[in-house]
N, C-alpha and C positions, 0 to 999 in steps of 0.2 A: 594452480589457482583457479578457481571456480568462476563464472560468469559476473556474479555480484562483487568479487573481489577486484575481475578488471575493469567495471565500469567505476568501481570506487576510484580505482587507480588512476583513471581515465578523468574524472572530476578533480581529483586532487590537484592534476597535472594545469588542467585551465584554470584552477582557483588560483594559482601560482602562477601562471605565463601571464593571465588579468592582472596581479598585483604588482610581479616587479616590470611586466611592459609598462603598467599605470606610472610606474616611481621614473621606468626610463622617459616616455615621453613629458614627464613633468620636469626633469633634466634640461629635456633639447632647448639648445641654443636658441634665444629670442632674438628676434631681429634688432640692429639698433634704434636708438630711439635720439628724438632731440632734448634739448637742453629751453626748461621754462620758468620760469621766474615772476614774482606778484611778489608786490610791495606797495602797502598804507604806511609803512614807519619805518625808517632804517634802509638797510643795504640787501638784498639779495641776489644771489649770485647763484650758478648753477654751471654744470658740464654734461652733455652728452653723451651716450657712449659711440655716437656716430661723427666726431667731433666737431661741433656745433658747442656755440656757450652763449650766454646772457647775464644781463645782469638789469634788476631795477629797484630805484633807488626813489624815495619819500619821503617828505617832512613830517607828515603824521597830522599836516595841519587843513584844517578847513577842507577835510574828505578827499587831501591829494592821494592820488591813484597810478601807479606804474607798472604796467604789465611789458614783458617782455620774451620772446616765442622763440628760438629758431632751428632749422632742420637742416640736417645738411652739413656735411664737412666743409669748415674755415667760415661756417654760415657764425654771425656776431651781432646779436640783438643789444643795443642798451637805449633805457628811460629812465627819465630823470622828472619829478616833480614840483613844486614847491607852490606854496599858499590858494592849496585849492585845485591844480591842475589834473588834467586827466592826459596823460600820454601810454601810447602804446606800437612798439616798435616790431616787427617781422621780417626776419632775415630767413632765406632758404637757398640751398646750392651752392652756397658758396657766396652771398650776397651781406653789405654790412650794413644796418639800419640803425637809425639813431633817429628819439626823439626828445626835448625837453619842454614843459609848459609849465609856465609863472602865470597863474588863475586865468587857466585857457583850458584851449582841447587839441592836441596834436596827436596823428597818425604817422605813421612812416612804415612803405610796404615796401621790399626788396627782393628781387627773383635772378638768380644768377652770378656767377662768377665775376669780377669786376666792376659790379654793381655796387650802387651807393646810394641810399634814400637818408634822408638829413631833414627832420623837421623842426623848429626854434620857436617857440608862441610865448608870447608875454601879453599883458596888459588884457587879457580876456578873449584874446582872438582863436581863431580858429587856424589851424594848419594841417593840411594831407599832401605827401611826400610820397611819390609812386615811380621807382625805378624799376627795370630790368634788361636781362641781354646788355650788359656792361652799360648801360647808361646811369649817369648822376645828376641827380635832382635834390633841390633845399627849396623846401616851403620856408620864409621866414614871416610873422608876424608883429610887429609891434607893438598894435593897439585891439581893439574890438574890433579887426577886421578877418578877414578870408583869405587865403591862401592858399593854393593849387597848384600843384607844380606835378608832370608826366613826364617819363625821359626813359626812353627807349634805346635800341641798339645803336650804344655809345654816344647817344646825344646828350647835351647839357642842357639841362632845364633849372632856372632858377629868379623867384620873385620876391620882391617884398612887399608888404602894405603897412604903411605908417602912420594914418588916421584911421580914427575912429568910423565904422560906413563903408569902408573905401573893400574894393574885391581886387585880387592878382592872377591870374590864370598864365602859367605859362606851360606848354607842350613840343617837348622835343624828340624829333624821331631821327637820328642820325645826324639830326644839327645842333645851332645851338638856338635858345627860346631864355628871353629876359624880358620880366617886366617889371616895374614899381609903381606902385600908386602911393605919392608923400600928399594927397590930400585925400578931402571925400570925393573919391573918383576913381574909374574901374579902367583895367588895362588888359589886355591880352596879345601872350605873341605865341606865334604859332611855327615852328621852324620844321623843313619833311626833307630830309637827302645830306649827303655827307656837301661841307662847307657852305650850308644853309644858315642865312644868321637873321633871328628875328627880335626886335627890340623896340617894347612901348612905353613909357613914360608921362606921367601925368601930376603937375603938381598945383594942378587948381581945381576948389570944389565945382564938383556937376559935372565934368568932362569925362570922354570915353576913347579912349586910343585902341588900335587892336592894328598886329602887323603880323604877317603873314609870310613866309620864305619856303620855295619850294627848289628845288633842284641845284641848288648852289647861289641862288638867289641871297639877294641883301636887301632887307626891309625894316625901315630905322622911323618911329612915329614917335609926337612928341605934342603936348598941347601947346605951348610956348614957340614953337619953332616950324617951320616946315619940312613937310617930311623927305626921307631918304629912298628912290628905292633906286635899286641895280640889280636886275634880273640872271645876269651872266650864261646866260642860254635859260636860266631856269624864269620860276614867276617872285615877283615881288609887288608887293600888296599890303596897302596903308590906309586906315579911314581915320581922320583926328579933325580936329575943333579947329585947325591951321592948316587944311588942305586934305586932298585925298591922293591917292597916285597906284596904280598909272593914269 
């Protein structure tokens, strides 16, 4: 074989090791991927291949909107719409989220294995639902109001707001954080360390409650009432319209 026949030989050989390494690496194994989900009208569902699922679900009515995300094995995204809402739920790690809005706007974010983010909006309000590191949180909304809820490793965090105006903020980090505002009026409880409990309540227009629990602490505010606190080595901490404490 002559010079020109083994560089043919030679070419032949890479035109072929380019075409079926081409076909092999278009083969290789993709990584898993999550499970995501959108819906204006109907049911949509989906799976994973990393096993993660979702689902969301819409009335089709007055521009309701469901998106639903999540990544992550045992990770379980679901939203739910109806007349006009916009909800959108995120689960990853292992974490389960859930939102619903009745002519509102609800988020719900979840990070982590025994994690739970839960957000509920009706009457045009707004709700954001933020868990992670095993913590569970529900935004609830009732009316045209606000709702905020943070919950951290393994704390409880959970609020509602029941008029129209009215804001609920609650943040828990290892403890527990409850607040309601049943009129036009803003609460916030703030809970930091395992058997930390904070809880503000407000059921008259204008008024502002916020309570505070750090290290095992107990801190209980209220517009109607005077407040609670017991420190128990840690702090407790109350400012309301019927006292302040300590």
């Amino acid at each position: 074989m002559n010079r020109t026949s083994n560089l043919r030989a030679v070419l032949i050989a890479a035109c072929l090791l380019l075409l079926f390494g081409g076909t092999s690496y278009a083969k290789m194994k993709m990584p898993p991927t999550g499970a995501s989900c959108v819906s204006t009208s109907g049911t949509v569902t989906n799976m994973g291949s990393d096993g993660s699922e979702c689902s969301a679900e819409a009335d089709g009515k007055n521009g309701s909107k469901s998106t639903a995300d999540a990544t992550g094995s045992g990770s379980d995204a679901e939203s739910t719409t109806d007349g006009g809402g916009i909800a959108k739920a995120t689960a990853s790690d292992g974490a389960l989220a859930s939102g619903f809005a009745d002519s509102g706007k609800c988020t719900s974010n979840g990070t982590g294995s025994g994690t739970q983010a839960d957000c509920n909006v009706g009457g045009g309000g707004i709700g954001k639902s933020t868990a992670s590191s095993g913590g569970i949180s529900g935004a609830n909304a009732n009316a045209k109001c606000k709702s905020t809820t943070t919950a951290s490793n393994n704390g409880l965090a959970e609020n509602l707001c029941n008029a129209s105006g009215s804001k609920t903020t609650a943040t828990a980090d290892g403890g527990t954080a409850m607040s309601e505002s049943l009129a036009k009026c803003d609460t916030k409880a703030s809970a930091t360390g395992d058997g930390s409990d904070a809880e503000a309540t407000c059921n008259h227009n204008g008024s502002k409650v916020t309570a505070t629990a750090t290290g095992g602490g107990i801190a209980m505010g209220f517009d109607y009432q005077k407040p609670v606190c017991t420190p128990n080595g840690g702090t407790a901490k109350v400012k309301s319209p019927m006292g302040n404490c300590p």
